[in-house]
C-alpha positions as CSV (number, residue, x, y, z in Angstrom):
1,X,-2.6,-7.5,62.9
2,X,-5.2,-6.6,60.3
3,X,-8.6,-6.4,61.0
4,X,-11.5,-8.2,59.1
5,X,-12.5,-4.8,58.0
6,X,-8.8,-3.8,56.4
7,X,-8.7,-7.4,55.0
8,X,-11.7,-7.2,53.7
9,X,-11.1,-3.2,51.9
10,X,-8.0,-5.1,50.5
11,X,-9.5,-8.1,48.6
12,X,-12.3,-5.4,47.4
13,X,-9.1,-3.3,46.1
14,X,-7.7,-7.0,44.7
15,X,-11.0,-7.9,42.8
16,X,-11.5,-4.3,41.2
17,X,-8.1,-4.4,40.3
18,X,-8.5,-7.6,38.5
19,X,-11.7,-6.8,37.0
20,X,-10.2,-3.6,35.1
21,X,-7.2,-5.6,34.0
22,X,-10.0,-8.2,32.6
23,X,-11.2,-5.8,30.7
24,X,-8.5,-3.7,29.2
25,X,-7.3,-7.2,27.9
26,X,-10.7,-7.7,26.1
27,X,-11.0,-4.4,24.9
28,X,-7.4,-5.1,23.5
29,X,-8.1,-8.4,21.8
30,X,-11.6,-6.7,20.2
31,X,-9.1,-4.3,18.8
32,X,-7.4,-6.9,17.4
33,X,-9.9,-8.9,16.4
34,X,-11.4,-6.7,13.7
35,X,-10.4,-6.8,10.0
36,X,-9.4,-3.0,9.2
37,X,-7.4,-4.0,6.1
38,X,-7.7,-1.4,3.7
39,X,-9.0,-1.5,0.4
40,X,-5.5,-2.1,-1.2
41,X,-4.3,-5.0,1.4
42,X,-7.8,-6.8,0.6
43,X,-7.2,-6.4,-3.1
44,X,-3.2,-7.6,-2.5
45,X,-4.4,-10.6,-0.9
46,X,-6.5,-11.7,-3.2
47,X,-4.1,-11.1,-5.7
48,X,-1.7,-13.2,-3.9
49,X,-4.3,-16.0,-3.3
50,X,-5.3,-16.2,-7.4
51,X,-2.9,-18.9,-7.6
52,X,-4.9,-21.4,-5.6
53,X,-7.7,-20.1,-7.1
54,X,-10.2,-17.5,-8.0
55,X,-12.5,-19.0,-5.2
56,X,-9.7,-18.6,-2.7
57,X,-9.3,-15.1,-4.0
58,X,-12.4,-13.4,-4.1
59,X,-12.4,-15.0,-0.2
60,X,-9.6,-12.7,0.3
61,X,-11.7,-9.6,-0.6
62,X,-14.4,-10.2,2.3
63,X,-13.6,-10.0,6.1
64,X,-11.1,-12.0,7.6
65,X,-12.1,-14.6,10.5
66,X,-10.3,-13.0,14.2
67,X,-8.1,-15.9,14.1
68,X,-6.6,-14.4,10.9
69,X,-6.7,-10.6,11.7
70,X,-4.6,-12.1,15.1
71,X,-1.8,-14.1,12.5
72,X,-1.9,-11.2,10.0
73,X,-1.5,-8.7,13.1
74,X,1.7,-10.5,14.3
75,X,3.0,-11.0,11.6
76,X,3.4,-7.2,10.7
77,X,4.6,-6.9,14.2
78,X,7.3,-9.5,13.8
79,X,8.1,-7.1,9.9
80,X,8.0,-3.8,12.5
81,X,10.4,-5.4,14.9
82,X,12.7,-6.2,12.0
């Protein structure tokens, strides 16, 4: 029978445990948050985006918002995987 002691060594071993995995997760999804297109992908997709306009494309050239580093990231996983 475990003692309060053991029980209480294990949940301690439990909670550091889940605290690390916490934060390699976050540190992951910072990673792929950030826009680290190089200068040739920004200038592609603003080339690609002149058709709906040279607002949209010069948009293109700036930083992209973390929801579209995430698409653009999967996306060359999914070209990768194929």
């Amino acid at each position: 029978m475990a003692t309060a002691t053991q029980s209480s060594g294990n949940n301690t071993a439990i909670i550091i445990l889940a605290v690390l995995i916490i934060a390699a997760l976050a540190v992951g999804a910072v990673f792929m948050m950030q826009d680290n297109r190089s200068g040739s992908e920004r200038l592609g997709d603003a080339v690609e985006a002149l058709p709906n306009g040279v607002d949209n494309a010069a948009d293109k050239l700036g930083d992209q918002s973390p929801a579209e580093n995430v698409q653009r990231n999967a996306e060359k996983a999914v070209d990768r995987v194929n």
